[in-house]
C-alpha positions in Angstrom: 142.5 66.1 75.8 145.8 65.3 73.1 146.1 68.9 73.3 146.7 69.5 76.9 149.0 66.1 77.2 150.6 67.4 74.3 151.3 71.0 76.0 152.2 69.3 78.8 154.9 67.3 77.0 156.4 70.9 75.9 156.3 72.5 78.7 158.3 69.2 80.1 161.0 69.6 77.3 161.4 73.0 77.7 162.2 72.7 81.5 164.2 70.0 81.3 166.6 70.7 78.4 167.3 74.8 79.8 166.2 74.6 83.1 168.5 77.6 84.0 167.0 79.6 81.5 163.8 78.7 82.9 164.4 79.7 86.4 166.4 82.7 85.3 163.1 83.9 83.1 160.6 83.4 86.2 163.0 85.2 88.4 163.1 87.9 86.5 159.2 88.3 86.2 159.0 88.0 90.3 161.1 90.4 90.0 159.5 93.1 88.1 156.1 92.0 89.9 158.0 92.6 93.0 159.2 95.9 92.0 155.7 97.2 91.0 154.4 96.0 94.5 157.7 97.5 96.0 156.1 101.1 94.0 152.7 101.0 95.7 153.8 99.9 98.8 156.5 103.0 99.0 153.5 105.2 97.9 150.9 104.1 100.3 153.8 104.1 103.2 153.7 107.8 101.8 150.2 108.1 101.6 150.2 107.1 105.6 153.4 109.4 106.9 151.0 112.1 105.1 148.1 111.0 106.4 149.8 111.2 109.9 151.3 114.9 109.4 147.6 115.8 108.7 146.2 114.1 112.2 149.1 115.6 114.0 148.2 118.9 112.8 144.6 118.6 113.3 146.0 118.1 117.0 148.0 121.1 116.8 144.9 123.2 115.1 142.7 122.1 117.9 145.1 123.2 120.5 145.7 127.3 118.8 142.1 127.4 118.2 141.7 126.7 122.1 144.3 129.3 122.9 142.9 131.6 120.9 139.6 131.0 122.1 140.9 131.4 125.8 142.4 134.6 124.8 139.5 135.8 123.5 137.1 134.9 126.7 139.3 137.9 128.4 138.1 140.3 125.6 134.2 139.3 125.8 133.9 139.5 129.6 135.7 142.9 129.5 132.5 144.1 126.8 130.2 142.6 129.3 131.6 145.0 132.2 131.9 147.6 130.0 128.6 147.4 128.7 127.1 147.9 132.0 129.3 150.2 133.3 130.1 152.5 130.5 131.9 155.3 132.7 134.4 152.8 133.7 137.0 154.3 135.5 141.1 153.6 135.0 141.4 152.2 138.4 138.3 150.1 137.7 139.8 149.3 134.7 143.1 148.1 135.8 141.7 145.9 138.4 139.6 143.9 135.8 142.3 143.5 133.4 144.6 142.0 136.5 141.7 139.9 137.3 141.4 138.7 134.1 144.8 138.2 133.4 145.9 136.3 137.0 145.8 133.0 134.4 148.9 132.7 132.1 147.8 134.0 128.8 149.6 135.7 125.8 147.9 139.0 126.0 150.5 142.5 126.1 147.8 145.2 127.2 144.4 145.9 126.9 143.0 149.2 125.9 139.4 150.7 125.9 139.0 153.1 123.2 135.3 154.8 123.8 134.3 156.6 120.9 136.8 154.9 119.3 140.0 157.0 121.0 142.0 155.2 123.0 142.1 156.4 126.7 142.6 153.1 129.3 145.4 150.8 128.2 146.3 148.1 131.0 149.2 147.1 131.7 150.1 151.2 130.6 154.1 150.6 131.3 156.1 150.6 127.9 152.6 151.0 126.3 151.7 155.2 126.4 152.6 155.6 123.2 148.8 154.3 122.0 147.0 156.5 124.6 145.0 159.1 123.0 145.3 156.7 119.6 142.5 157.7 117.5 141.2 155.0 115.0 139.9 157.0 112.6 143.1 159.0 111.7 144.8 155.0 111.0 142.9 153.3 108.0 145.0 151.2 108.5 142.8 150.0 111.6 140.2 151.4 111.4 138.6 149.0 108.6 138.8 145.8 110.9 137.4 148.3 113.3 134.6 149.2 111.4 134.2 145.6 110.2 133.8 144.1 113.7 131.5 147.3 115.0 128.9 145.9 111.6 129.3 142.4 113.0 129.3 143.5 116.6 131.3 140.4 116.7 135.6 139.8 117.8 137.7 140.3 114.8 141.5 139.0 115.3 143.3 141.0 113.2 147.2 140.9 112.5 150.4 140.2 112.7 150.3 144.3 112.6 153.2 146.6 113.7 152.2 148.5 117.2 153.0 152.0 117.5 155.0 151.3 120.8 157.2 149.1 118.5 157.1 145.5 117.8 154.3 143.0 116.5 151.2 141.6 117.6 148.0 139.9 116.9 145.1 142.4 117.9 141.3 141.4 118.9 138.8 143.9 118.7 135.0 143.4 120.0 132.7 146.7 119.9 130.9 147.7 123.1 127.1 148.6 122.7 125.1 150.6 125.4 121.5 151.9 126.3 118.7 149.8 126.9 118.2 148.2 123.3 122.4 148.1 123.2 122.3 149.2 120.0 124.1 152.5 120.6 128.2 152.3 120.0 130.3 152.9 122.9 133.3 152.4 121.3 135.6 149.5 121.2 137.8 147.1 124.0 141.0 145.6 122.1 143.9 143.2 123.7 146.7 143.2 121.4 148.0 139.6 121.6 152.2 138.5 121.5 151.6 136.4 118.3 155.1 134.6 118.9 153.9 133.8 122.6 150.2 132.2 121.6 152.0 130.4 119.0 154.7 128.8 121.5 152.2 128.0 123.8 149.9 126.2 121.4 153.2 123.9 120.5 154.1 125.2 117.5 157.5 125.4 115.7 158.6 125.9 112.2 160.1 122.4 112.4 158.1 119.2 114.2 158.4 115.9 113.7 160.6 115.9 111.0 158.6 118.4 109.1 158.3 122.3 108.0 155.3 123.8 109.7 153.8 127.3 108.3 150.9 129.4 108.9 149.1 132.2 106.1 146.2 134.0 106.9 147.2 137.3 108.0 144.2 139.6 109.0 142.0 136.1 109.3 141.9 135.6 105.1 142.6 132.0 105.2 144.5 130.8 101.6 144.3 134.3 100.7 146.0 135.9 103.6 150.2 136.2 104.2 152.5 133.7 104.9 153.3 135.1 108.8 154.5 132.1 110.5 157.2 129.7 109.0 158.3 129.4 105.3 156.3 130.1 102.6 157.8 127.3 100.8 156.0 125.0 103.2 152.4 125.3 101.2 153.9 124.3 97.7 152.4 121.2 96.3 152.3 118.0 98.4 151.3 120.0 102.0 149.0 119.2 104.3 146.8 121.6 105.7 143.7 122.3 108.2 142.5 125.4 109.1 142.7 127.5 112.4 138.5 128.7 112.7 138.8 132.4 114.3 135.7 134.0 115.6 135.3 135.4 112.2 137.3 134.1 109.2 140.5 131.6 109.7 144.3 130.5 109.3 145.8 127.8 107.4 148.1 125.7 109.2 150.3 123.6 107.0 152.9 121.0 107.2 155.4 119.7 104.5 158.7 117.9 104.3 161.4 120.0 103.2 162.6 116.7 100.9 159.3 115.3 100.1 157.5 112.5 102.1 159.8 110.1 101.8 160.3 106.3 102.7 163.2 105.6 105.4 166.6 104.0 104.3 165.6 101.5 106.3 162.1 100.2 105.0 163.7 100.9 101.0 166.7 98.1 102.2 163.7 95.9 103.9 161.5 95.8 100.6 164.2 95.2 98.4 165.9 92.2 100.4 162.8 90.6 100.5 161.8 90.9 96.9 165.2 89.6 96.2 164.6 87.1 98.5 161.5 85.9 97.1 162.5 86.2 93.3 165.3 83.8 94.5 163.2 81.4 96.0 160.8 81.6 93.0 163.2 81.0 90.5 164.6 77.8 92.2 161.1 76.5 92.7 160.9 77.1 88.9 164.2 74.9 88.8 162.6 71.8 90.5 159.2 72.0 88.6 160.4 69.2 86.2 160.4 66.7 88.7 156.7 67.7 89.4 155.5 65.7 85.6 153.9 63.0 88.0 152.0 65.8 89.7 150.5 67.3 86.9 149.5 64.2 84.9 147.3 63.4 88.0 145.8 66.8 87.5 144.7 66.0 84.5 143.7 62.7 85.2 141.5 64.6 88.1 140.1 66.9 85.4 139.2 64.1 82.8 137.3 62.4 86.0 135.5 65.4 86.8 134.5 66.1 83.0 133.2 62.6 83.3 132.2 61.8 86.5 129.8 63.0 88.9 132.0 64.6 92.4 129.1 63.8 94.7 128.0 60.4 94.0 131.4 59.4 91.7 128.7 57.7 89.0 129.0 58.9 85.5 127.9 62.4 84.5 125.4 63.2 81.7 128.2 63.7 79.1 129.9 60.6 79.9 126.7 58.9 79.7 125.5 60.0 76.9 129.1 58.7 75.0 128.3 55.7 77.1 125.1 55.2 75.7 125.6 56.2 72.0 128.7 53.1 71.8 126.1 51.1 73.4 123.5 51.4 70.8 126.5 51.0 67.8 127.2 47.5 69.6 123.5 46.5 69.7 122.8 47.4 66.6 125.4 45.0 65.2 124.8 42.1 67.3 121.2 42.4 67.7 121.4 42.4 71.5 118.6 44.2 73.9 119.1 46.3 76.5 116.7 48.2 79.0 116.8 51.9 79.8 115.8 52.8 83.4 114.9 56.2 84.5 114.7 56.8 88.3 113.5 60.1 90.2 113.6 60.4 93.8 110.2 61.2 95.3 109.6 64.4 97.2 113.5 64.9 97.3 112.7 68.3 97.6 111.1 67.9 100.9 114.0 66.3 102.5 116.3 69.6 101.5 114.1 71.7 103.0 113.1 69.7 105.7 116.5 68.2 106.7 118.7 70.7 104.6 120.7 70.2 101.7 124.0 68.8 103.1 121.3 65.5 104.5 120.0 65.6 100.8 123.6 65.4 99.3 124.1 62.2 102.2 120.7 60.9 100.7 122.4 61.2 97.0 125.7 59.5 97.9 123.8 56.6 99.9 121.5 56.1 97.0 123.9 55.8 94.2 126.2 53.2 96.5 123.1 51.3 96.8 122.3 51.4 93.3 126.2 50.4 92.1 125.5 47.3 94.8 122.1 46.3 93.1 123.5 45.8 89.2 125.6 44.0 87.9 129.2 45.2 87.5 128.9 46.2 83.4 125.8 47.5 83.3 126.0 51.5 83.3 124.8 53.6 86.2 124.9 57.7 85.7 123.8 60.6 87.5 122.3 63.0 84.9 121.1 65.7 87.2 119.7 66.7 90.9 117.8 63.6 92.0 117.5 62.1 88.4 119.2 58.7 87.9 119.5 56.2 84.5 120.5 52.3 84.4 121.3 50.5 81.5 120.3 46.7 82.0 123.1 45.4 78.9 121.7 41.9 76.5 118.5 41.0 78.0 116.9 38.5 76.9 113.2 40.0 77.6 111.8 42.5 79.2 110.7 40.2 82.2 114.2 40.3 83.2 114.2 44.4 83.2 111.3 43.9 85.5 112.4 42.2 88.4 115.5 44.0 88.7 113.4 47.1 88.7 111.2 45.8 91.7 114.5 44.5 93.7 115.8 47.8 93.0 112.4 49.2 94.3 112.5 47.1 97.4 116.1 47.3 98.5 116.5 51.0 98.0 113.1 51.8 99.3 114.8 50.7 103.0 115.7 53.3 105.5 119.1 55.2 104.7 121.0 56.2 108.3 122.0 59.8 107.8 123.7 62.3 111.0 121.9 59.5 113.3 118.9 59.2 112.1 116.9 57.0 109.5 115.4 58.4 106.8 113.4 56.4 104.3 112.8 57.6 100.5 110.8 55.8 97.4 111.4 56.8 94.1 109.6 56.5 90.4 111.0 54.5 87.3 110.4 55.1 83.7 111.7 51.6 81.7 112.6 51.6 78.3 113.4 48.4 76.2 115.9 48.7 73.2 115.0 48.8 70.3 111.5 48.7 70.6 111.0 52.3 72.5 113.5 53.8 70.6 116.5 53.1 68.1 118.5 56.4 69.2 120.1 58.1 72.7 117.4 61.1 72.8 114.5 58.9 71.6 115.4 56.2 74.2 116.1 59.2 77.5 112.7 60.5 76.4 110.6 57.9 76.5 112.4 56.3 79.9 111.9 59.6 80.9 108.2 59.9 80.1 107.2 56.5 81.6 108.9 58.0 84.9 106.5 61.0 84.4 103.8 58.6 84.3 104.9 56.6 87.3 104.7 59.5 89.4 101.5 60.6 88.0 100.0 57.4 89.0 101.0 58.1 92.3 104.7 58.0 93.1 107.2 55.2 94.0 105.3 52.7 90.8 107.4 51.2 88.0 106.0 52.1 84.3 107.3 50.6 81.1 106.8 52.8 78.4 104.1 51.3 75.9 102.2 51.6 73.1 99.6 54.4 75.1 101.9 56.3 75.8 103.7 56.4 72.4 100.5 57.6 71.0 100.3 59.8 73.8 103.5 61.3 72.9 102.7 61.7 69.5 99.5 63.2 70.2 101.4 66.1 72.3 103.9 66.5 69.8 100.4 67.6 67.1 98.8 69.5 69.7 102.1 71.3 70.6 102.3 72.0 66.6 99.1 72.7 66.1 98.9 75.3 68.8 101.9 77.2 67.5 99.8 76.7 64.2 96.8 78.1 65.5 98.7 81.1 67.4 99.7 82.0 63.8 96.8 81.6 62.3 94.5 83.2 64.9 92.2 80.6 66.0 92.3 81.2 69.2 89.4 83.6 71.4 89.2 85.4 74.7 85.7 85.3 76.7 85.1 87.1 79.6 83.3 85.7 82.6 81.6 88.5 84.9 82.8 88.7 88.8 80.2 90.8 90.7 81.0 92.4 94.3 77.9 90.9 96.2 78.3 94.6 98.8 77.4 96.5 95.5 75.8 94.0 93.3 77.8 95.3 90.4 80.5 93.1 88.2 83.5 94.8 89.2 86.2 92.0 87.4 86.0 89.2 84.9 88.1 86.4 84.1 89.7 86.2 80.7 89.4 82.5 79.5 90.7 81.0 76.3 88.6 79.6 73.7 90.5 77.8 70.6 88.0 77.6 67.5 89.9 74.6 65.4 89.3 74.9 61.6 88.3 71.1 61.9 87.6 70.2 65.2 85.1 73.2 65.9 85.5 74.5 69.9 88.4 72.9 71.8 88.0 72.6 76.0 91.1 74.6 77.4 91.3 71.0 79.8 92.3 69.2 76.2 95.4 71.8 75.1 96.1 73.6 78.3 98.1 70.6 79.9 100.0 69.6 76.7 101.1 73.1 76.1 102.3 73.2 79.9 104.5 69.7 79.2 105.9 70.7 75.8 106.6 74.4 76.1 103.9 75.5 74.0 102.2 77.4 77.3 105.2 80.4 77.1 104.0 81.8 73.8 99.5 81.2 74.4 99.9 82.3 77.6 102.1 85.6 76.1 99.1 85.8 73.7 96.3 85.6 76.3 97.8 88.6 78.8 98.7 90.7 75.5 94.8 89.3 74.1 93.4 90.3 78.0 95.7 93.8 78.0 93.8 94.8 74.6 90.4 93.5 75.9 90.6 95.3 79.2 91.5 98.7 77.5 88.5 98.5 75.2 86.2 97.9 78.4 87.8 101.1 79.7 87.4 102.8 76.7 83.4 102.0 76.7 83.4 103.2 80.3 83.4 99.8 82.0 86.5 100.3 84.6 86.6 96.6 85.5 90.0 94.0 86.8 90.6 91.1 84.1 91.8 87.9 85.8 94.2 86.7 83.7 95.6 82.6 84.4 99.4 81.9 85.1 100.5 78.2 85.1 103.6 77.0 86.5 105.6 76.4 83.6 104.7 80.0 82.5 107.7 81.2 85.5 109.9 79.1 84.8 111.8 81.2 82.3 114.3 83.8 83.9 112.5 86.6 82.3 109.0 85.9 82.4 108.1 88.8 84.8 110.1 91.2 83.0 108.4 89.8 79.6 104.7 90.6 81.2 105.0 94.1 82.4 107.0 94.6 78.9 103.4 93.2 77.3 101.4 95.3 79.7 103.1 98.8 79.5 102.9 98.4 75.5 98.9 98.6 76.1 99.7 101.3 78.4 97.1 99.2 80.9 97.4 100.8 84.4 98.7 97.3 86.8 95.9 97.5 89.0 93.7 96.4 86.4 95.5 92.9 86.3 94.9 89.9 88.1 97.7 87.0 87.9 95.3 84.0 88.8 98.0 81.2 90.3 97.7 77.9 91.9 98.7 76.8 95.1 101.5 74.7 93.7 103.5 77.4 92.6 103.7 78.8 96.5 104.0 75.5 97.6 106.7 73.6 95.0 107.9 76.8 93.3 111.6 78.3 94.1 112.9 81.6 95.2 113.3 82.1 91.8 109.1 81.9 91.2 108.1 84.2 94.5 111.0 86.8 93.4 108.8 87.0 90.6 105.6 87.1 92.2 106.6 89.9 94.6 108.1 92.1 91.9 104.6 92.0 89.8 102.9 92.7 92.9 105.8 95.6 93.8 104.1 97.0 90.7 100.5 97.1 91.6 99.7 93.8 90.2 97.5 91.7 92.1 97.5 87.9 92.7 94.8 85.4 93.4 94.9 81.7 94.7 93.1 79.7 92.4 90.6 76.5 92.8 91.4 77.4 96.2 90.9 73.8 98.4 91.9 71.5 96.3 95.5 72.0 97.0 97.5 72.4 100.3 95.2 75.1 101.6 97.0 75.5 104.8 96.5 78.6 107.0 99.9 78.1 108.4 101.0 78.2 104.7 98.7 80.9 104.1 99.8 83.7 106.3 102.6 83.9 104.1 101.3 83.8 100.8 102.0 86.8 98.7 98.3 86.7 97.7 95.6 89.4 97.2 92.9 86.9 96.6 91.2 83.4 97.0 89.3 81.9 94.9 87.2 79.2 96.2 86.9 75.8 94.4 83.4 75.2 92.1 83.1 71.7 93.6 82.8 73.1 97.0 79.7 75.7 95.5 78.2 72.6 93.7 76.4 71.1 97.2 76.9 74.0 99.5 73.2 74.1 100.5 72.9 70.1 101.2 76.2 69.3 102.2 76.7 70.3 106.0 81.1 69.4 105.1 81.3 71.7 102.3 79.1 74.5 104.0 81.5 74.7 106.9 84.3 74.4 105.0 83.1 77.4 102.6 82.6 79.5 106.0 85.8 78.8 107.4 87.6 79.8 104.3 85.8 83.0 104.3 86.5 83.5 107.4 90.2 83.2 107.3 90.2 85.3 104.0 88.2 88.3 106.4 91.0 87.3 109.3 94.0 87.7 106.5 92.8 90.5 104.4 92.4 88.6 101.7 89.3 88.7 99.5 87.4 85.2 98.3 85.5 84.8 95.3 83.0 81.8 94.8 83.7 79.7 91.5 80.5 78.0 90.2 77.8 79.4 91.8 74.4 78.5 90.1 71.2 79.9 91.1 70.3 83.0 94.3 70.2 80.3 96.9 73.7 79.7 96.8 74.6 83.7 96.0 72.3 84.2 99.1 74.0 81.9 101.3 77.7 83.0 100.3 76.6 86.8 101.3 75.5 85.8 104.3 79.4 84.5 105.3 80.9 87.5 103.8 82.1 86.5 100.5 83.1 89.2 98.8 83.1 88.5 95.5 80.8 85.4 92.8 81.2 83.6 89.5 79.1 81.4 87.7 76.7 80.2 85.8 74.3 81.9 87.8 75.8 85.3 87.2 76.9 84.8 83.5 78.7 82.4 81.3 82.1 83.2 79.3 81.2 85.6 76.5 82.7 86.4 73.8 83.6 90.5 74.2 80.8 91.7 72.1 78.5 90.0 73.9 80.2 90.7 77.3 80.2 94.5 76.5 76.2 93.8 75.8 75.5 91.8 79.2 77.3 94.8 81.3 74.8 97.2 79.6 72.1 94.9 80.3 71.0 94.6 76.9 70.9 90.8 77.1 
């Protein structure tokens, strides 16, 4: 913070003492910024007088093709009639071509040349020079000739010189005859006053403001001659389009004779306003000095937000923290005691979803104004993240005192909050701690305010809990358990079993569930229900559960390998999806064993559907993008709503043990296990029953339609020796 006053104070001196200097260096950087905008703006106003030459002369392309096209209608209806009427007489002739040619069109004469010898030519005045012309004494010709006889298409040929004198584009279609017209006639030609067709299409060397030029002589596109305009016109920088003839085309181009440049006018526009605007910037610059009041405040803005909370205005985490830490060094010397409060709303996430998160932030704001109201003016009040909340109660004299504040707070914040119209009431759970006897340090204290909360809304929600000698115990219990399972991990103690899954159409076991078995060096066999929910609260469940699917992966390729093609069932908790990664980090584990993802079963409760994020279903529908399959576990216990259930991204359920336990005396339970069933049969999902004990039951659940058992009844968890032994039947 020093630093940035202290820049601040330098920055201050500097535009006070040469203020001029200041302004002049700032104007000369708008400026130069100015003068590179001015460069791209000139080339993109470039770019678009271009870009317009190009549209115009696709008009203009569009327009000679048509005339070309309409030139060359003349010359296919005359093979038509000729065609049929091969002895075509020169009065015949002549009345065609006037027919033909009543429409104002570009077209000199048109001859008939059967066997390729010219001998009708209409309009025949000035023209009788080319009667009797025979195309094979003029190479010249007669290679466009021959060309459009192999195509039996019209080739445009030309600029050429005429033997009558002058120039002239010439089209040439062959005429075949006899009943499969495969036999050559000869040839009809028009020859075609190139200047005229080009006049009439709209073309001149110069339009709108720029050189226009055609190549392409004998239709050879790039290749061909410059024949219209100057050549000059397709150096670099042109725009061109091409002119499609019946067979082969021109290229029509357009370029400025001085390059495509920006008008006088626009140059004197840009300039005058980036002069402008330099100016203007540079005596802003000038008056920034008198702006020092402005600029403390923004820092004073961004010390409060470093500090503070925006949405509720109470102290942040960090602020807290440093709150909390001078606290304890003044306690410590006078021997004072203070109380450390830890409040969560309850079900907060319900009212985002339900009433959507701008209510929520309302609910935030109203609670923390409450709050402030409730305690007294110097005791501390901090928002440390989402709905979590602290108090610090300052020199108690006993912890009867934290009490009651903590059921008034209970009671007066517990009343309705009015949000957009409506009341909305919310209760919350608090986690005490007394200082210093839960804790002589900031983290010590946090986490054991922290952990009575957790067990306030274990018991039930919206309960007070002081943290106490249990759950000291309790804490240090986790914190073994958590170091002995890393231990263990380490040191393999722990085992996979297998517990069959037989389809009841087939009677075979088809899957098994792979269930974790620690074997402690001391304590002998430890239930999973003793260390699975104190990995899940301390982290430990990220690394055993990454050794159970990489444990299951190796398992489930040795049961291929001895020709048992069976699904393992593998369990995910919660906390296991937390991490950003986890999904990725599984199929990692999995394609190492090369396991095919069909084989794998995530087993998942209904929590994580229910309570989970985006975040957790992104995941879940990525594994199952990759052939992984997903199954609802202890299935009943939860929400186990249909409405909720359309939508689960689910392959299987797997229905509760306790519901197997009385299905054949408890009339509730038996309708209950039907109706599941049903729905699974409704959804496409499969259901497996957990716990079944004897053929009654077994009996009873294939007469639903229950696809799939487990149990007792079937087979215990085995280890995979014995497992591999039970699916052979030798035990």
């Amino acid at each position: 913070m020093s630093s940035i006053i202290s820049s601040s104070h330098r920055l201050l001196n500097l535009l006070t003492i040469r203020p001029f200097a200041f302004s002049a260096m700032i104007f000369s950087i708008v400026l130069i910024i100015s003068a590179l905008f001015i460069s791209h703006e000139f080339e993109r106003i470039r770019e678009n007088i271009k870009h317009q030459a190009f549209v115009n002369l696709l008009t203009l392309g569009a327009r000679l093709e048509g005339e070309i096209n309409a030139h060359l209608v003349v010359l296919r209806g005359l093979k038509a009639e000729v065609a049929i009427n091969s002895d075509i007489t020169q009065a015949e002739f002549a009345r065609l071509v006037d027919e033909y040619l009543q429409t104002q069109l570009s077209i000199k004469h048109i001859a008939l040349a059967p066997d390729l010898i010219i001998t009708n030519l209409h309009p025949s005045k000035g023209n009788e020079k080319a009667l009797g012309l025979n195309y094979r004494k003029i190479p010249a010709q007669l290679s466009a000739i021959m060309e459009a006889v192999e195509l039996d298409e019209v080739i445009l040929s030309g600029p050429v010189d005429l033997v009558q004198g002058g120039s002239a584009l010439i089209a040439r279609v062959p005429v075949f005859i006899g009943t499969d017209r495969k036999m050559l006639w000869g040839i009809v030609s028009a020859v075609i006053d190139d200047k005229d067709l080009l006049q009439r299409a709209g073309i001149d060397t110069s339009l709108w403001g720029v050189d226009i030029a055609i190549r392409g002589k004998d239709a050879k596109g790039a290749e061909g001659e410059v024949f219209y305009g100057d050549p000059a016109v397709f150096s670099p920088g042109s725009v061109s389009v091409d002119v499609i003839l019946p067979y082969g085309r021109w290229q029509l181009a357009a370029n400025a004779s001085q390059g495509w440049q920006v008008s006088t006018k626009e140059v004197i526009y840009y300039w005058l306003v980036a002069f402008l605007v330099s100016l203007a910037t540079g005596m802003a610059a000038y008056l920034i000095a008198t702006n020092y009041r402005e600029k403390l405040q923004a820092i004073e803005t961004a010390t409060y937000r470093a500090n503070y909370d925006v949405l509720t205005g109470l102290s942040n985490r960090y602020h807290f923290s440093q709150q909390l830490q001078s606290l304890i060094y003044e306690h410590q010397r006078h021997g004072h005691m203070f109380a450390l409060f830890f409040i969560d709303l309850d079900y907060f996430k319900e009212v985002n979803d339900n009433w959507g998160h701008p209510a929520g932030d309302e609910l935030l704001r109203l609670f923390a104004h409450r709050m402030v109201s409730i305690v007294r003016s110097d005791d501390l009040i901090a928002r440390l993240a989402g709905d979590e909340f602290v108090i610090v109660l300052k020199d108690l004299e006993s912890a009867t005192q934290a009490e009651l504040l903590a059921e008034k707070l209970q009671l007066e914040l517990g009343e309705p909050y009015l949000i957009n119209g409506q009341y909305l009431s919310v209760t919350h759970s608090l986690g005490i701690a007394m200082y210093p006897a839960d804790g002589g340090s900031m983290e010590l204290l946090l986490q054991n305010a922290d952990r009575a909360m957790y067990e306030a809304k274990r018991a039930g929600k919206n309960r007070i809990f002081f943290f106490n000698d249990h759950l000291s115990q309790e804490v240090k219990r986790h914190v073994q358990v958590h170091n002995e399972i890393l231990d263990g991990l380490r040191k393999g103690q722990f085992e996979l079993y297998l517990q069959p899954i037989m389809a009841l159409s087939s009677g075979r076991v088809s899957k098994c569930e792979a269930l974790v078995r620690w074997v402690h060096p001391e304590r002998g066999l430890i239930s999973p229900v003793e260390f699975i929910p104190v990995a899940e609260q301390t982290g430990a469940i990220k690394p055993l559960g990454e050794w159970i699917l990489d444990e299951a992966c190796h398992l489930s390729n040795q049961l291929r390998e001895s020709g048992h093609s069976i699904q393992v069932s593998i369990n995910r908790s919660v906390a296991e999806f937390y991490p950003k990664d986890a999904d990725q980090r599984w199929l990692q584990i999995i394609d190492s064993h090369n396991v095919p993802h069909d084989m794998i079963v995530f087993e998942i409760t209904e929590s994580l559907l229910m309570d989970g994020g985006d975040s957790q279903l992104d995941k879940i529908n990525m594994l199952r993008g990759k052939g992984i399959a997903f199954s609802i576990d202890d299935f009943g216990t939860g929400y186990s709503a249909i409405n909720y259930l359309r939508h689960y991204p689910v392959d299987y359920l797997k229905i509760d043990r306790s519901f197997i336990t009385d299905l054949l005396e408890d009339e509730q339970d038996r309708t209950l296990v039907e109706v599941i069933i049903k729905m699974g049969q409704t959804l496409g999902i499969r259901v497996v029953a957990e716990g079944v004990e004897d053929q009654a039951q077994m009996d009873m659940l294939k007469e639903f339609g229950c696809d799939y058992i487990q149990g007792f009844y079937l087979g215990k968890p085995l280890p995979y020796d014995e497992f591999i032994a039970f699916l052979s039947g030798d035990s």
